[in-house]
C-alpha positions in Angstrom: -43.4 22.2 8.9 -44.9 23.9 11.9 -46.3 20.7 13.3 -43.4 19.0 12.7 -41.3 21.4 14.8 -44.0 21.0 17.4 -43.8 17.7 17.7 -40.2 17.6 17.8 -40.1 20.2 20.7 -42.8 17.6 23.0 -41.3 14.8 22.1 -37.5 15.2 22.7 -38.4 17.6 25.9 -37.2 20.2 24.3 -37.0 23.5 26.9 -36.3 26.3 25.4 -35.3 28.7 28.8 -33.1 26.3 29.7 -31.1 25.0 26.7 -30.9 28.4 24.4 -27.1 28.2 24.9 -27.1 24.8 23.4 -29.8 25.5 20.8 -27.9 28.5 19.2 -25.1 26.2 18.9 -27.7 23.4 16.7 -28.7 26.9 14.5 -25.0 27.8 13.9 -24.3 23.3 13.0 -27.3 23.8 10.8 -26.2 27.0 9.0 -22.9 25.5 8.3 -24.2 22.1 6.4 -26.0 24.4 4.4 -23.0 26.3 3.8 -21.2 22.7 2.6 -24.4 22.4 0.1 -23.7 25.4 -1.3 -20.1 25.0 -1.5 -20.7 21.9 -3.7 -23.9 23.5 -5.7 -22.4 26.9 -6.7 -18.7 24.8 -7.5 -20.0 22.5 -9.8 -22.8 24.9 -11.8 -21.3 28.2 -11.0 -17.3 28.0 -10.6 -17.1 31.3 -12.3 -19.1 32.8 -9.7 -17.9 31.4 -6.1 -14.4 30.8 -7.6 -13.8 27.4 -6.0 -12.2 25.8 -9.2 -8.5 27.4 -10.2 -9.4 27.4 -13.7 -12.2 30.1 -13.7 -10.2 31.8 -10.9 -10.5 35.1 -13.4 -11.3 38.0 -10.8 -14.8 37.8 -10.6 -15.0 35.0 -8.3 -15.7 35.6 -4.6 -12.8 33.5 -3.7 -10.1 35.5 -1.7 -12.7 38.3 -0.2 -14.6 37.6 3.3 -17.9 36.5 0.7 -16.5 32.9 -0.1 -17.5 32.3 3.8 -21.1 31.6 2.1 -19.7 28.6 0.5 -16.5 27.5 2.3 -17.5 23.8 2.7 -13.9 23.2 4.5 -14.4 25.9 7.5 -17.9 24.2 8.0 -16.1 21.1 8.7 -13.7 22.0 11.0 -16.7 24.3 12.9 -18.4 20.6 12.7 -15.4 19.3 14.6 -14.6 21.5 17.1 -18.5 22.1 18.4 -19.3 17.6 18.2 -15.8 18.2 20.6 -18.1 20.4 22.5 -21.0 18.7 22.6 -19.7 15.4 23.6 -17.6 16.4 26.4 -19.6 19.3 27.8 -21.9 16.6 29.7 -19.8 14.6 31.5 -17.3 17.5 32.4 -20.3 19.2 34.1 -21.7 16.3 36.0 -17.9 14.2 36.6 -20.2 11.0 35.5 -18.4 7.6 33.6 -22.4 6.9 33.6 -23.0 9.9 30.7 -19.1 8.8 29.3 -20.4 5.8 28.5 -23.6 6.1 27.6 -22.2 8.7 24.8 -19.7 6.5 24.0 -21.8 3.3 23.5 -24.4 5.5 21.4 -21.7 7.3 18.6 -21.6 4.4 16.1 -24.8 3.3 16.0 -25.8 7.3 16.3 -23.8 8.0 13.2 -24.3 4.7 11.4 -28.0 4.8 10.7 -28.6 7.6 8.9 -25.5 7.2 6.7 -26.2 3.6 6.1 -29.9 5.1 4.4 -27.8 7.4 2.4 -25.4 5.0 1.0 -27.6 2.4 0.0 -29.6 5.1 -1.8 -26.8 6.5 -3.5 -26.6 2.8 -4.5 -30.2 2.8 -5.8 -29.5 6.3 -7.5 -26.6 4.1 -9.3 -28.5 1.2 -10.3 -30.7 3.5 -12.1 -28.3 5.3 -13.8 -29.3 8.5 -12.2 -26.0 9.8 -12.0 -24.9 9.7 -15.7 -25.3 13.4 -16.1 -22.9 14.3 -13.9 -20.0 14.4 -15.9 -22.0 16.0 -18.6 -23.0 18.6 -16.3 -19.2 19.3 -15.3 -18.1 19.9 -18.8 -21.1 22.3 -19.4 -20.8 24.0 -16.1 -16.6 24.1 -16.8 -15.9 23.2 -13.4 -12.9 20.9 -13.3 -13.8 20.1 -10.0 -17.0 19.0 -10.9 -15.7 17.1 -13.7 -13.0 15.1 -11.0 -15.9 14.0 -9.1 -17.5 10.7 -9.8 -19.1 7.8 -8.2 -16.7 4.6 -8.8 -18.1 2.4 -7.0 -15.1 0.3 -6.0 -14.9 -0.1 -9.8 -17.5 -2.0 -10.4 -20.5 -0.5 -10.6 -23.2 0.0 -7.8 -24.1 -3.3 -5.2 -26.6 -2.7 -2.3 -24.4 -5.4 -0.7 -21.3 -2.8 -1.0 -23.6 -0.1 -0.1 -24.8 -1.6 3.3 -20.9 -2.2 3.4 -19.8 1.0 3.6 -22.6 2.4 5.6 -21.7 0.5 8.5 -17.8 0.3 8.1 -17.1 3.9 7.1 -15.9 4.8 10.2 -13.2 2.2 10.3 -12.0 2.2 6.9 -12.8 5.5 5.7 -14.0 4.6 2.2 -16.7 7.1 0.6 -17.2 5.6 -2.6 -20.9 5.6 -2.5 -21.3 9.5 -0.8 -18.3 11.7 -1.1 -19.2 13.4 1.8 -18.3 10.8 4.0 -14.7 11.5 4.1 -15.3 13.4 7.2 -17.0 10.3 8.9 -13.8 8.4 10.1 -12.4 11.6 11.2 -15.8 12.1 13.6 -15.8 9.2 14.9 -12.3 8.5 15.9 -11.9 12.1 16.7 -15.0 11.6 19.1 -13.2 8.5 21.1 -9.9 11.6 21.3 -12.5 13.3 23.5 -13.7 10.3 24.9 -10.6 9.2 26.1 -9.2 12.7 27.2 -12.4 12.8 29.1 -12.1 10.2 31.2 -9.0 11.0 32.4 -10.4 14.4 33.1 -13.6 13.8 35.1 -11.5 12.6 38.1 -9.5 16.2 38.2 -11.1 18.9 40.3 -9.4 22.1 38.5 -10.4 23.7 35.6 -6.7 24.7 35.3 -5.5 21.4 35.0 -7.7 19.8 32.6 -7.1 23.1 30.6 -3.7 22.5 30.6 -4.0 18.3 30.0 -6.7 19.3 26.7 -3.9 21.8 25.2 -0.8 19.6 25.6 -2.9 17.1 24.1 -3.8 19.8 21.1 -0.2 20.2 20.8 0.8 16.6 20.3 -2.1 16.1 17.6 -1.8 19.7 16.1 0.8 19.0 13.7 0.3 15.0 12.8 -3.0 15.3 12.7 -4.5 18.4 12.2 -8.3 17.8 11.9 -8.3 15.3 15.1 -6.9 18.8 17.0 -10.4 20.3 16.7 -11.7 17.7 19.0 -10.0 18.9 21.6 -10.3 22.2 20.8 -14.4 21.9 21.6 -13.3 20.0 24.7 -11.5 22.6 26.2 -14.1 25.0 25.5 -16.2 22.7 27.3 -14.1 23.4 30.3 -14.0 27.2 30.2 -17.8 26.8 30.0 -18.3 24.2 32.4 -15.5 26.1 35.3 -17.5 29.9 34.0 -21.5 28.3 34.6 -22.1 30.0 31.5 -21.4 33.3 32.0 -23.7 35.9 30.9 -22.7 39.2 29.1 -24.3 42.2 29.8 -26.8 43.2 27.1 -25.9 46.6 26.3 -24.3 48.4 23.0 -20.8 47.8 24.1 -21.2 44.3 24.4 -23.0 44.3 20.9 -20.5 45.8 18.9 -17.9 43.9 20.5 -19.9 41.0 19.4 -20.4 42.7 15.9 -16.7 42.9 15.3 -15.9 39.5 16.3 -18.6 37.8 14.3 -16.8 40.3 10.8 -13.5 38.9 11.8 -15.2 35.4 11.5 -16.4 36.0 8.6 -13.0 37.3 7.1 -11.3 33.9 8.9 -14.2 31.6 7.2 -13.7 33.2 3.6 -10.1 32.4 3.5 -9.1 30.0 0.7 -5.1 30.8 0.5 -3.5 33.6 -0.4 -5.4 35.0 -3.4 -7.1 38.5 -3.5 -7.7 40.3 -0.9 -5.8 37.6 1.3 -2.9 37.8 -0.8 -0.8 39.3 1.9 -1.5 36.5 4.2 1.2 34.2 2.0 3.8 36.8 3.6 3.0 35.9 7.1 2.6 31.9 7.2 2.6 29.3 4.3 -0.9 28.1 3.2 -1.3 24.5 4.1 -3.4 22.2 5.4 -2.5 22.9 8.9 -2.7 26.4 8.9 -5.8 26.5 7.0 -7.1 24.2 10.2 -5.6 26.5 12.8 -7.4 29.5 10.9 -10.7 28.1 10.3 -10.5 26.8 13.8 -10.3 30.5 15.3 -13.7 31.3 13.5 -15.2 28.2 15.3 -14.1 29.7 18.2 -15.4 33.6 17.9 -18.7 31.8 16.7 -19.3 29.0 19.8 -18.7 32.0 22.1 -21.2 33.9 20.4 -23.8 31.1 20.2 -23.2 31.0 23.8 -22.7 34.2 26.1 -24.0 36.9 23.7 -27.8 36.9 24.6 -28.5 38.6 21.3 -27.0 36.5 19.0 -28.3 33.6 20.8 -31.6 34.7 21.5 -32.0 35.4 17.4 -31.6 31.5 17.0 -32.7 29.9 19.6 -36.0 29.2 18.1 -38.2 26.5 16.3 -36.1 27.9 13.3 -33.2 27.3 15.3 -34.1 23.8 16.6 -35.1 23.0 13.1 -31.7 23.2 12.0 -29.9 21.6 14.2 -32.5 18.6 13.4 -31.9 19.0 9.9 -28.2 19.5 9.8 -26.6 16.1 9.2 -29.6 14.9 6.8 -28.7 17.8 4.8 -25.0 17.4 4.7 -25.4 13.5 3.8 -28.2 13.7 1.0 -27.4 17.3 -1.0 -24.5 15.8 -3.2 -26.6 13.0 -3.8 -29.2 15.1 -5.5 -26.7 17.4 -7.0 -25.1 14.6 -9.2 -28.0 13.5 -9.8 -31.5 15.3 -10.3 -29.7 18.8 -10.7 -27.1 17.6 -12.7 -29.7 15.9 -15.0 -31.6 18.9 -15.3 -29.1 21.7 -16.0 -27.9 19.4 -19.3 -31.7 19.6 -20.1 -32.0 23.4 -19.9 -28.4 24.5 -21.0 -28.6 26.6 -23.6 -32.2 27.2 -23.4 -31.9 29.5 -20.2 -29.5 31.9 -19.7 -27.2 31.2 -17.2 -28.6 33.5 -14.6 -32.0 31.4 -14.9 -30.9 28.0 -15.7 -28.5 28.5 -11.9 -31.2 29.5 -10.3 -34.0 27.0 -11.8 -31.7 24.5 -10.4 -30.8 25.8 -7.3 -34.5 25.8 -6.7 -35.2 22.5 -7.6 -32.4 21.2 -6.1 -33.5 23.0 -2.8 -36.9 21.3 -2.7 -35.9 17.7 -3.6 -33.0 18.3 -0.2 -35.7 19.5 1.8 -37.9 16.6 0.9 -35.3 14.2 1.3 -34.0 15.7 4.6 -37.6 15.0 6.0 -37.7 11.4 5.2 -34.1 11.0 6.7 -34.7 13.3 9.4 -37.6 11.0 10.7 -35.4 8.1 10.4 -32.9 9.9 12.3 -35.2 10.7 15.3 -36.4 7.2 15.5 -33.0 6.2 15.7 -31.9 8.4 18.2 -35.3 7.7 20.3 -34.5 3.6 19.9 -31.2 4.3 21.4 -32.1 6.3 24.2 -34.9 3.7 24.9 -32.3 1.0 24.7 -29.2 2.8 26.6 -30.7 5.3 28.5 -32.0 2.8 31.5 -28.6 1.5 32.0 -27.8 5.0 33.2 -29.4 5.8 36.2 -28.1 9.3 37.1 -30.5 12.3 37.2 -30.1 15.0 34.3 -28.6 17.8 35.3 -30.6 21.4 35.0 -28.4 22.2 31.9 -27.3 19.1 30.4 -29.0 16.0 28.3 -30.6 18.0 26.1 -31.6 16.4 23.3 -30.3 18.3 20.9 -27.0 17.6 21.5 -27.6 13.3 21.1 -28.1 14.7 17.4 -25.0 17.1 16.9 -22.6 15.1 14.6 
């Protein structure tokens, strides 16, 4: 692993003075896929536990206290959304280039498209072998209702490579997920990534910070409330602009600014646990109604108090801007496509082998600990075809952009954020 990181680090020019602002950001992306996998581990062998499924919502659950922020899959999103609005506007901002526009532009699809053409046509293979039978199994065992909702159809028909490759490529237009549930979230990336695009060029042209503020936000408003999970986007993009107009300022290091940063990272924590008024939130059902747009708007907040964070607190960012750090940023988006495939399949298949023979303390965390190794090894073989990717499209892009870097921007992490 240490070599790997190694590598990584020479070959993508990785500097770690220079980009620690942008690194803590690829540690925070990396923590949150993992909080999505175990969102979708603990909800389909453990609903009792994290309390995701209504029917075992008996009180023990960590649903509705600030704990469920361990596996609230749907604030991971939305912190996915508002740092890609970051990441893709952040460049061009900085430097006022069409050149990096459109380099980031002509990139995104094929970017996105490679690695989750690999995982579709593997889920198809997982099909064709009938890995995925013990799913439902698994569900019924587990007594998650969720778990038992959620099945690979296929189109109806059963699994075709053909279908596979289809959806791979086309995702992004048509929004279909039938052969990786997880890529509901792919239409809304992309199209939310040509919002900022578009915003962006209409931007670079504009000289005041106070202006483009003001364009991003009325923008925000307009797609707030039709939209909700396109307003992200442009959430990242204006905090592109407070960066971008501040040079990245630089709080001083001192026990005021620490436990400043300590209560802001708890009220994140509070925000990323909510699930709707239950428990301990119950009171919030007094002050607004619990629906997919406020839940955005909320979730959106702790996106916010964490970017900041990442970037002008030189603890937090110091603590993961590291080869753990750049690890998982790398890592991230192989993790979130290829940990529900394992899930319904190997884990699934082997917690209807051990039921009953382990209690359910050990037969959770047997599988959790299976099911962590086969991700890992899976994330490396996609992770490798994800840098070659991203390597082939610099090599085939990059020349016809000619503009120097700038001292902060291009690094190459950010060509992976998602």
């Amino acid at each position: 692993m240490s070599q790997l990181l190694r590598q990584h680090t020479v070959e993508r020019g990785i500097k770690m003075k220079k980009t620690s602002h942008f690194i803590a950001l690829d540690a925070m992306r990396g923590l949150a896929a993992i909080v999505i996998a175990f969102g979708h581990f603990f909800g389909a062998f453990a609903p009792q536990f994290n309390g995701l499924d209504y029917q075992n919502r008996t009180g023990v659950g960590v649903a509705g206290t600030p704990l469920y922020a361990i596996f609230n899959g749907s604030a991971a999103v939305i912190f996915f959304f508002v740092l890609s609005g970051f990441v893709l506007s952040v460049k061009p901002l900085r430097t006022e280039s069409y050149g990096a526009l459109a380099k980031s532009a002509l990139k995104r699809w094929p970017r996105l498209a490679g690695p989750v053409l690999v995982s579709c046509v593997a889920s198809a293979c997982i099909g064709l072998m009938s890995w995925y039978d013990s799913t439902y199994e698994a569900a019924r065992l587990s007594g998650s209702r969720w778990f038992q909702g959620f099945s690979f159809n296929f189109f109806g028909h059963g699994p075709r490579i053909f279908d596979a490759v289809w959806e791979g490529l086309l995702t992004f237009f048509t929004g279909t997920f039938e052969y990786n549930v997880v890529l509901w979230t792919m239409r809304v990336e992309f199209l939310g990534s040509f919002l900022v695009f578009g915003f962006v060029a209409f931007l670079i042209p504009m000289k005041s910070p106070l202006l483009r503020f003001c364009l991003l936000f009325a923008g925000w408003l307009a797609v707030m409330f039709y939209k909700p999970l396109y307003s992200c986007f442009l959430v990242g993009a204006m905090l592109s602009v407070f960066h971008v107009a501040k040079e990245a300022p630089e709080l001083e290091d001192n026990w005021k600014t620490r436990l400043v940063a300590l209560a802001a990272f708890a009220v994140a924590v509070v925000i990323w646990g909510y699930t709707g008024p239950y428990k301990l939130y119950e009171f919030v059902g007094a002050l607004f109604a619990d629906t997919p747009t406020s839940q955005t708007l909320v979730y959106t907040v702790a996106a916010i108090l964490l970017m900041f964070l990442g970037l002008y607190v030189s603890v937090v960012r110091n603590a993961l801007s590291n080869r753990a750090g750049v690890a998982l940023g790398q890592f991230s988006f192989p993790i979130y496509l290829v940990h529900i495939l394992v899930i319904c399949s190997l884990s699934s298949w082997l917690y209807v082998k051990l039921y009953g023979v382990l209690s359910q303390f050990w037969l959770v965390t047997v599988v959790l600990a299976v099911t962590a190794i086969a991700v890992a090894a899976s994330v490396w073989v996609l992770s490798r075809i994800d840098r070659k990717i991203t390597y082939g499209l610099d090599r085939l892009i990059g020349p016809l952009f000619t503009q120097k870097r700038d001292a902060a921007g291009s690094q190459a992490s950010f060509s992976k954020i998602i």
